[in-house]
C-alpha positions in Angstrom: -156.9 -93.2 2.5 -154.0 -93.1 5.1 -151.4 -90.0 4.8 -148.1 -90.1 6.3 -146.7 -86.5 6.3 -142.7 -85.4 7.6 -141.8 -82.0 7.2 -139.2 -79.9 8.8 -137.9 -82.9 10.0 -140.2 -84.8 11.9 -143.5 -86.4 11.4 -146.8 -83.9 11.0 -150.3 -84.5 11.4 -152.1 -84.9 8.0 -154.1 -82.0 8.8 -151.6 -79.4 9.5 -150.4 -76.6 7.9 -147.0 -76.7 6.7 -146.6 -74.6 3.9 -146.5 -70.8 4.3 -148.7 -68.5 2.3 -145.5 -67.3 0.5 -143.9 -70.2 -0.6 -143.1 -70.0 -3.8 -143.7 -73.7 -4.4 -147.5 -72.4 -3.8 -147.3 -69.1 -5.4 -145.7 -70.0 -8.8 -144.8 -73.9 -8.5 -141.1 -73.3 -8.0 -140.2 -76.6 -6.9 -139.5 -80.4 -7.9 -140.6 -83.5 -6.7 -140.1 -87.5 -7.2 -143.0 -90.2 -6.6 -141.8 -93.4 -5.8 -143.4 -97.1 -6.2 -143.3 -98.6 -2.6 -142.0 -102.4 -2.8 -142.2 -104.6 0.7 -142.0 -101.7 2.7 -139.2 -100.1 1.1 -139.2 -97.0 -1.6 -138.0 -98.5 -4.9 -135.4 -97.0 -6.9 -134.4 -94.8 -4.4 -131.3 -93.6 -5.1 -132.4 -93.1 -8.6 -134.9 -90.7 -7.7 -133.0 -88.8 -5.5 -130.6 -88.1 -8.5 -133.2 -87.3 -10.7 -134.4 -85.1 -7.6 -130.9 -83.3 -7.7 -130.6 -83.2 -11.3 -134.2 -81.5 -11.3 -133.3 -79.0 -8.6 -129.9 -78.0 -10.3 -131.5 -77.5 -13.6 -134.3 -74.9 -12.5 -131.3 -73.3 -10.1 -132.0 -74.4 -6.6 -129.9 -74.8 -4.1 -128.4 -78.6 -3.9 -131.1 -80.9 -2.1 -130.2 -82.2 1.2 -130.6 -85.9 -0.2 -129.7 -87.7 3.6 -132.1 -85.2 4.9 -134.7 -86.4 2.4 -133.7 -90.4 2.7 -134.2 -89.9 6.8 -137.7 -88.2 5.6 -138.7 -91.2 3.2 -137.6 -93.6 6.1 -139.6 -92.1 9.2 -142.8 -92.1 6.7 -142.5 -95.9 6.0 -141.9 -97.1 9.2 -145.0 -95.5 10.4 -147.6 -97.3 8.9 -147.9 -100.9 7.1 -149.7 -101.2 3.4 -148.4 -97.8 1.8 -147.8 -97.6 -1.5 -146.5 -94.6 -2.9 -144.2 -92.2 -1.2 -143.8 -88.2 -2.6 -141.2 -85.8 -2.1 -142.1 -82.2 -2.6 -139.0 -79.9 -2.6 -139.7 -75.8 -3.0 -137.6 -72.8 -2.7 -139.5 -71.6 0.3 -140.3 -68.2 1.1 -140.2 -65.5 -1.6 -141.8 -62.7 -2.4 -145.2 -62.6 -5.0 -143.4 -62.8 -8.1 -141.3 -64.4 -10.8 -138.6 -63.4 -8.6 -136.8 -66.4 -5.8 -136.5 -65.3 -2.4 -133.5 -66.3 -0.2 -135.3 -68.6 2.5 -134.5 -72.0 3.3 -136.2 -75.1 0.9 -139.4 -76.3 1.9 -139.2 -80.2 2.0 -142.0 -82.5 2.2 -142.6 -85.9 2.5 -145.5 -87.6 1.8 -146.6 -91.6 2.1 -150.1 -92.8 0.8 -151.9 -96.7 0.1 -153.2 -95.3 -3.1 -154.7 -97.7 -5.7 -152.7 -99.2 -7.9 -153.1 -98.0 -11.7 -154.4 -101.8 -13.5 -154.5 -100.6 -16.6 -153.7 -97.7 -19.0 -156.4 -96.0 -21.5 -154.9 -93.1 -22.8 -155.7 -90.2 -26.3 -153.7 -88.0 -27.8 -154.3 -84.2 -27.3 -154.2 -81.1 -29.3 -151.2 -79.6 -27.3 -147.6 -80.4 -27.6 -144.8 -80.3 -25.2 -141.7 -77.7 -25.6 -138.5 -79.5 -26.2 -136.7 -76.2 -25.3 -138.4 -74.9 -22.8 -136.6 -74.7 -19.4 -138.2 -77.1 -18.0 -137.8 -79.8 -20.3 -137.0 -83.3 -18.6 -137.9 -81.6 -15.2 -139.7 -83.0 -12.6 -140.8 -79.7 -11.9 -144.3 -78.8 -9.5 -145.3 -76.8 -12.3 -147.5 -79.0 -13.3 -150.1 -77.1 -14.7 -150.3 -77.8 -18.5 -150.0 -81.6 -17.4 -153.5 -81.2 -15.5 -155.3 -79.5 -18.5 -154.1 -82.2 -20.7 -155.4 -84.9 -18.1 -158.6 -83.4 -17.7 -159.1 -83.3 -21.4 -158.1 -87.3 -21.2 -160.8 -87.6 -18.4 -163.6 -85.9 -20.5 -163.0 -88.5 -23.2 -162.7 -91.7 -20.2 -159.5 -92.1 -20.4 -156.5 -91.8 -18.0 -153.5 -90.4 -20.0 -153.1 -88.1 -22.5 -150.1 -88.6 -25.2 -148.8 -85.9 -26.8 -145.9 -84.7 -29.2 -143.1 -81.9 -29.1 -143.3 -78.9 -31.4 -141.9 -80.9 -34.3 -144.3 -83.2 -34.4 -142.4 -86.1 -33.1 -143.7 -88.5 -30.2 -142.9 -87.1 -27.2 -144.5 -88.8 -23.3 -147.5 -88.9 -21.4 -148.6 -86.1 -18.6 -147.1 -88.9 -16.3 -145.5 -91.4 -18.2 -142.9 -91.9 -20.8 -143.9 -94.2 -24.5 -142.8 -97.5 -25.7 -143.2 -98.7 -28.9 -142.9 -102.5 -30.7 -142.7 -102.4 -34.0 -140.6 -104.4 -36.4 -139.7 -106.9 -34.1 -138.4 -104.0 -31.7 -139.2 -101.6 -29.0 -137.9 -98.3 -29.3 -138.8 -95.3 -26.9 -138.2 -91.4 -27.5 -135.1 -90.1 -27.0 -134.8 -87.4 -23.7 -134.1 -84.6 -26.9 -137.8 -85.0 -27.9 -138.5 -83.5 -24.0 -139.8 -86.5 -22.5 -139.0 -86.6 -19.0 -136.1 -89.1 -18.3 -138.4 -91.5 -16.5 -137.0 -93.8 -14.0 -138.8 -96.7 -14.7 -137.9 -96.0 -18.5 -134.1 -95.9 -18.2 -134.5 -99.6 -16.0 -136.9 -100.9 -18.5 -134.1 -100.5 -21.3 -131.1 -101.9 -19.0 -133.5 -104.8 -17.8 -134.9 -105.5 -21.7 -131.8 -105.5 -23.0 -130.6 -107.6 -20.0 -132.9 -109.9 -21.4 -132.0 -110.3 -24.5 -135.3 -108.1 -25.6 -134.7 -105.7 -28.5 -134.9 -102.0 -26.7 -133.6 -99.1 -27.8 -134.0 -95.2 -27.3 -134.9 -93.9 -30.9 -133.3 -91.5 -32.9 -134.4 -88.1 -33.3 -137.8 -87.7 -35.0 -137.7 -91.7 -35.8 -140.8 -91.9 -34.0 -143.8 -89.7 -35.7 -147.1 -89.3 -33.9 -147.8 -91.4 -37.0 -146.7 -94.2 -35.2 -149.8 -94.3 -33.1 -152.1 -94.7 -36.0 -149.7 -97.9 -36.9 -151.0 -99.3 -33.4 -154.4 -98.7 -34.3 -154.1 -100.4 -37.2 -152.4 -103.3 -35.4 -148.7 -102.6 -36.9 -147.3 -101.7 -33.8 -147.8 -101.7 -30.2 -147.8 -99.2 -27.2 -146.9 -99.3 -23.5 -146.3 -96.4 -21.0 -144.0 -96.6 -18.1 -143.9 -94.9 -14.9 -143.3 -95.6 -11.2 -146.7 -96.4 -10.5 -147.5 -98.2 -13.8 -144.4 -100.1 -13.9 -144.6 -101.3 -17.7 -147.8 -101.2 -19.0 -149.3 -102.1 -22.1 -152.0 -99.7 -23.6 -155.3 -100.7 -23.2 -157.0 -98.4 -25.6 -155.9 -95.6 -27.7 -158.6 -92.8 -28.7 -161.1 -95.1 -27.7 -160.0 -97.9 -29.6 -159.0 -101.4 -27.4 -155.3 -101.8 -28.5 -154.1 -105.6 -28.3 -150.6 -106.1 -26.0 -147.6 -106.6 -28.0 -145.7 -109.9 -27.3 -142.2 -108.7 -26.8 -144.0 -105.3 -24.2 -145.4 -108.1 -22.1 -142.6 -110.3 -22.2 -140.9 -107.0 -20.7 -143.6 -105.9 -18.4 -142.8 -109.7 -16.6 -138.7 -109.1 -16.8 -139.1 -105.4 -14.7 -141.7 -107.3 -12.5 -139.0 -110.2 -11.5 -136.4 -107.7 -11.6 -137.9 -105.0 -9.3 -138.8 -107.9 -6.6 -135.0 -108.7 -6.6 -133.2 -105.2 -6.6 -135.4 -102.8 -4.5 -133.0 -99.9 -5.2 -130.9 -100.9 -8.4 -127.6 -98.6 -9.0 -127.9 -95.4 -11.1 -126.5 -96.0 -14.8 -125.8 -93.1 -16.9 -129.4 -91.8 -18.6 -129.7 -92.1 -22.0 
């Protein structure tokens, strides 16, 4: 696998070591990151992500992201090797000391660019956990990534590669890596950002492109969509996709083990982003919803 690395800016060698033993990114995971869908050589969506990236970094109280800094970053990794296909951006508080507590040293940025697979399909189960709503980290890209890893594994142990879980109210919430769409009575609706779903970039295009289209897409209201609603799609009474930047939109293969058939109006959307994406490489940021 080939691994472009900038940090401190300028390129690094794959191998070295970049992050000090102190950094709190390492330490506790007090840091935020965006992966981004590479499309002809370029990062798609850029400029969303770097919002999202500075909306992230606000919320958990870091200082404000050098966003040129991290633009020059994505650009010096791309234009070092052909074939990549997924670009990170890792962004820590740096240096602080062994505990809860932030230190005052500069951000860590780091830039990553990789030709890993691309995801073909999507098998996912539900697990027993559920995702905080009001915890501070809700719709955070955060590095603390830790619950998201036991939930994976537990989808892993049971051949699958996503795990779907609620919030503490039951409701349907996201994946570990992915946000939900559902079609069901000649609609697709997704959870709204209140049920602590992360707001996902490929989500918020796949509602403005859908609804470009003419496609019935809406963000649900709160608690409209029950964990229920996956037993529907089981059943055959509704239908289920999960969107992310390296997924794009894509409908659920299986569910708990079950092979789930692809909902018409999902796939007719899945084709829409496709077309779209190929013509807008970094579409303007629209107000999340």
């Amino acid at each position: 696998m080939t691994l472009v690395v900038w940090a401190g800016g300028r390129l690094r060698e794959p191998e070295e070591a970049l992050i000090a033993a102190g950094d709190h990114g390492l330490t506790v995971g007090d840091g935020v990151f965006e992966t981004l869908e590479v499309v002809d050589g370029r990062a798609f969506a850029l400029s969303r992500h770097l919002r999202r990236l500075t909306y992230s970094a606000t919320r958990i109280g870091l200082e404000p992201v050098d966003v040129e800094l991290v633009r020059e970053g994505v650009g010096a990794v791309l234009a070092e090797a052909e074939g990549l296909s997924r670009v990170r951006i890792t962004v820590t508080s740096g240096s602080g000391p062994m505990s809860s507590a932030r230190g005052t040293g500069p951000q860590s940025i780091v830039i990553t660019a990789t030709d890993a697979p691309a995801l073909t399909e999507c098998r996912a189960v539900r697990v027993p956990w559920r995702r905080n709503e009001r915890s501070p980290l809700a719709g955070v890209k955060s590095t603390s990534y830790a619950e998201n890893v036991v939930m994976m594994e537990f989808a892993r142990s049971r051949g699958a590669d996503e795990a779907l879980m609620a919030n503490t109210h039951g409701h349907l919430c996201e994946g570990t890596a992915s946000n939900v769409l559902v079609e069901r009575d000649h609609e697709i609706l997704t959870p709204p950002l209140a049920a602590g779903c992360l707001a996902g970039i490929t989500r918020g295009l796949a509602l403005e492109w859908g609804a470009d289209a003419g496609i019935p897409i809406r963000v649900a209201a709160v608690g409209e969509l029950g964990m229920d609603v996956l037993d529907r799609a089981l059943e055959g009474e509704a239908h289920l996709a999960v969107t992310s930047s390296t997924r794009r939109v894509q409908p659920l293969a299986s569910l708990d083990g079950t092979d789930l058939r692809p909902g018409a109006m999902l796939t007719r959307l899945a084709a829409v982003f496709a077309v779209r994406a190929e013509h807008d490489a970094d579409p303007a940021p629209r107000r999340s919803k």
